[in-house]
C-alpha positions as CSV (number, residue, x, y, z in Angstrom):
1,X,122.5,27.2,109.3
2,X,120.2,29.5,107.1
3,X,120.8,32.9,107.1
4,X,118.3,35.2,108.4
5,X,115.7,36.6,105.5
6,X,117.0,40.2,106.1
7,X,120.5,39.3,105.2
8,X,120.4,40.8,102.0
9,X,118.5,44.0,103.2
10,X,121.6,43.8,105.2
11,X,124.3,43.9,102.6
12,X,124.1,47.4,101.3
13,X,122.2,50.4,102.4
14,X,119.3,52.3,102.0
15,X,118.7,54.6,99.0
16,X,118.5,57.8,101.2
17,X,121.9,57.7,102.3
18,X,123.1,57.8,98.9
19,X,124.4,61.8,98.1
20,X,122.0,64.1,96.8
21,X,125.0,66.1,94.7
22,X,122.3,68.5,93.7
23,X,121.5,69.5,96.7
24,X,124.7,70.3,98.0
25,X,125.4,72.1,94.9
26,X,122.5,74.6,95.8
27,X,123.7,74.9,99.4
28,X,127.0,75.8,97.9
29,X,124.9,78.7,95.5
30,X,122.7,80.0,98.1
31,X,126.3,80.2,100.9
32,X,128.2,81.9,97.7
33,X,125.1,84.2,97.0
34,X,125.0,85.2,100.7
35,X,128.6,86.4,101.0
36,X,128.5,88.3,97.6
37,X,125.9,90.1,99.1
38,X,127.8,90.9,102.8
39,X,130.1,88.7,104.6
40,X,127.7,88.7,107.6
41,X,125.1,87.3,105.6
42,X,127.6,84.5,104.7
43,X,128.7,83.7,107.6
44,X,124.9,83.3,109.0
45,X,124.4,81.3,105.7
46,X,126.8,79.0,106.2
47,X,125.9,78.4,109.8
48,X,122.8,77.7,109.3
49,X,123.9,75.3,106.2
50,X,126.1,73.6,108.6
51,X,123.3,73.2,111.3
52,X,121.4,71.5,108.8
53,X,123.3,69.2,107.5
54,X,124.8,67.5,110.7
55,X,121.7,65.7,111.9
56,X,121.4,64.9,108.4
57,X,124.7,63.3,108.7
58,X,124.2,61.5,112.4
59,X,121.0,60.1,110.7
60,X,122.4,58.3,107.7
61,X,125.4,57.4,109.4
62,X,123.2,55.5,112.3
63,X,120.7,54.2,109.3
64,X,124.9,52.6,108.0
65,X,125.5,51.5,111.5
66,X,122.2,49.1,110.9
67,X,122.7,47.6,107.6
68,X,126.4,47.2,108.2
69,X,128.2,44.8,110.2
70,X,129.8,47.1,112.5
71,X,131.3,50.7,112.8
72,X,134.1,50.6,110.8
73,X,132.2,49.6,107.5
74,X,129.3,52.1,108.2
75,X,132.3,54.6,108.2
76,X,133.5,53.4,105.6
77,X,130.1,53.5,103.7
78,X,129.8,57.0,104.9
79,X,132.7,57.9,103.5
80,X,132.4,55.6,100.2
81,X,129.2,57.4,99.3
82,X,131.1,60.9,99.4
83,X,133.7,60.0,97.0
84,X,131.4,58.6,94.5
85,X,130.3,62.3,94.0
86,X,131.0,63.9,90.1
């Protein structure tokens, strides 16, 4: 039986769930640059970081869930693309 013409779409994931190191590097200056200037301003920073980022997250993990075969290896890719960080 053929496989379908997507399968190799299929096989590994998009480009945009791939980490954007330098972006997390500037959230990390802009949270530290916060709390050197007051601890209140840091702890908003971060907050607001945080809110950012998580439907971020929920997005590329669901964009996983599609190109893999199931949950365990778009966690696994989630957590695969972390790691290959510098």
């Amino acid at each position: 039986m053929p496989e379908p013409a997507n399968a190799v779409a299929r096989m590994a994931p998009p480009p945009n769930t791939t980490p954007a190191g330098g972006k997390e590097f500037v959230d990390g200056l802009v949270i530290a640059a916060a709390f050197l200037t007051s601890v209140p301003l840091g702890v908003a920073t971060a907050f607001v970081v945080i809110a950012h980022e998580v439907p971020q997250e929920i997005g590329d993990f669901a964009i996983l869930l599609e190109s893999a075969d199931g949950g365990a290896d778009a966690a696994v890719g989630a957590e695969g693309c972390r790691q290959s960080m510098p």
